[in-house]
KOLRO-415124 format. One line per 8 residues: their letters; for each residue x, y, z of C-alpha. Coordinates in nm, 2 decimals, always signed. Example, Ala and Ser with C-alpha at 12.3 -4.5 7.8 and 13.67 -1.06 7.14 Angstrom:
2
AS) +1.23:-0.45:+0.78; +1.37:-0.11:+0.71
END
This chain:
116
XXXXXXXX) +11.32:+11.74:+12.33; +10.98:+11.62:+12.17; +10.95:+11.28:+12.19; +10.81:+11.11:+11.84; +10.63:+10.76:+11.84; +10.53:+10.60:+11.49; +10.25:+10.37:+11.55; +10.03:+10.25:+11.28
XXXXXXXX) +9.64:+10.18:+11.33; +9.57:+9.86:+11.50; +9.26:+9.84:+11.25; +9.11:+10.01:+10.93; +8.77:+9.95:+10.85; +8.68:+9.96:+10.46; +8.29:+10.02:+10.42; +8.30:+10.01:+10.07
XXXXXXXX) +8.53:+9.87:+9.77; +8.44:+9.96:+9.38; +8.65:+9.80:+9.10; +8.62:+10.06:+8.80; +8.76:+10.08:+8.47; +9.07:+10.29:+8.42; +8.83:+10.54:+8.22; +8.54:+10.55:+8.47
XXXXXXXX) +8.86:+10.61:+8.78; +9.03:+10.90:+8.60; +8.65:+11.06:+8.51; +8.56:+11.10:+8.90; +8.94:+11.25:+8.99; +8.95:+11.43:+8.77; +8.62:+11.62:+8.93; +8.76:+11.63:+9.28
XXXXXXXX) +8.94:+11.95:+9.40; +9.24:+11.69:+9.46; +9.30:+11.52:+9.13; +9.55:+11.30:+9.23; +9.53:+10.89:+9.26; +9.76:+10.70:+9.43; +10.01:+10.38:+9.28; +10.10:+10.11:+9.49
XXXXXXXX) +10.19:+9.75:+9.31; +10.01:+9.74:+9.02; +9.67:+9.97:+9.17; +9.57:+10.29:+9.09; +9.35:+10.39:+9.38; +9.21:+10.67:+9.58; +9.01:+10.63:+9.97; +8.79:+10.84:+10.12
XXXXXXXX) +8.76:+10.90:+10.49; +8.43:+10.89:+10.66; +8.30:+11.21:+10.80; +8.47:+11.34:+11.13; +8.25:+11.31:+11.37; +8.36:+11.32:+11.77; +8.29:+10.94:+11.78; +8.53:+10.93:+11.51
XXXXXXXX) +8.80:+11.09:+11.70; +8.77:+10.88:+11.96; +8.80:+10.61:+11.75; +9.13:+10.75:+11.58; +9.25:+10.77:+11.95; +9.20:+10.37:+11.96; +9.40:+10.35:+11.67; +9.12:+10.26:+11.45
XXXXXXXX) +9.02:+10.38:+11.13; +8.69:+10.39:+10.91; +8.72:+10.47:+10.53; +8.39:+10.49:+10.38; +8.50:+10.35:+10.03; +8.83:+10.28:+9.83; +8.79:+10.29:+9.44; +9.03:+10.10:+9.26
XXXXXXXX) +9.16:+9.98:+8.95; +9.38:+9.76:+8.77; +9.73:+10.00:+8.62; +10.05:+9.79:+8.63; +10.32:+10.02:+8.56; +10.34:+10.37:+8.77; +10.35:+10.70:+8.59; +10.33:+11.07:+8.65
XXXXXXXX) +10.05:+11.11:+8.46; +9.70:+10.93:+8.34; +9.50:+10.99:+8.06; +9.12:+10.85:+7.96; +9.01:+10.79:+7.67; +8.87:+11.10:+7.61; +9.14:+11.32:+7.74; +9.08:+11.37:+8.11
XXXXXXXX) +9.45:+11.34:+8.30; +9.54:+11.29:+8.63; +9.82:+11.29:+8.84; +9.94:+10.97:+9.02; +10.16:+10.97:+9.35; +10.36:+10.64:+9.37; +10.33:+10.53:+9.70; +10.55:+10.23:+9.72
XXXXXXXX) +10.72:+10.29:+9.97; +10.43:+10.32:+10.24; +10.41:+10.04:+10.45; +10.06:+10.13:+10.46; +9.93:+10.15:+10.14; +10.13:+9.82:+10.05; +9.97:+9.64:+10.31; +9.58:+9.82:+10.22
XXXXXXXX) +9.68:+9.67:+9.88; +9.80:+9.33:+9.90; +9.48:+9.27:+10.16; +9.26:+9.47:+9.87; +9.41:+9.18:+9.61; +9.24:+8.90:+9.80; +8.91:+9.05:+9.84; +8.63:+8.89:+9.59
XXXX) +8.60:+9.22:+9.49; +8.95:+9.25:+9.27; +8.87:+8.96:+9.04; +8.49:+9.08:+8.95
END
């Protein structure tokens, strides 16, 4: 039989961190291909990988990761759906329950960043 491991990355690397307003996050969603933002604690968020590149890969095999930027903003209670002010709707994905994305979070809240 296969054997499965679970092992998370040793380190993510964040390049960049923007703090929108609820309007300005569900405006550039809503023009990706995926409109979907992820819930976690209070965040509505989305993060973007770098670029692959082969260096990259190696990397990933190192268990490291670089995201070239996570936009954020402040959205206490979790539901399906998101509208803006003028309309636009998105879909959120509660994802409470990842380890992960709690973690990305709670480090995200401590960053000078979340009280600009």
């Amino acid at each position: 039989m296969t054997e499965f491991i679970h092992k998370p990355y040793d380190k993510i690397y964040v390049r960049d961190m923007i703090k929108l307003d609820l309007d300005d996050l569900i405006g550039m969603m809503s023009s990706l291909e995926s409109a979907n933002a992820y819930w976690v604690d209070g965040v509505l968020f989305a993060s973007f990988a770098m670029t692959e590149s082969e260096e990259l890969a190696k990397k990933e095999m190192q268990n490291e990761m670089y995201l070239d930027k996570i936009i954020f903003a402040k959205y206490e209670n979790y539901s399906k759906t998101v509208k803006s002010s003028t309309n636009l709707e998105i879909g959120i994905l509660n994802m409470n329950k990842s380890k992960l994305y709690k973690d990305l979070i709670a480090w995200l809240k401590i960053q000078s960043v979340w009280n600009e």
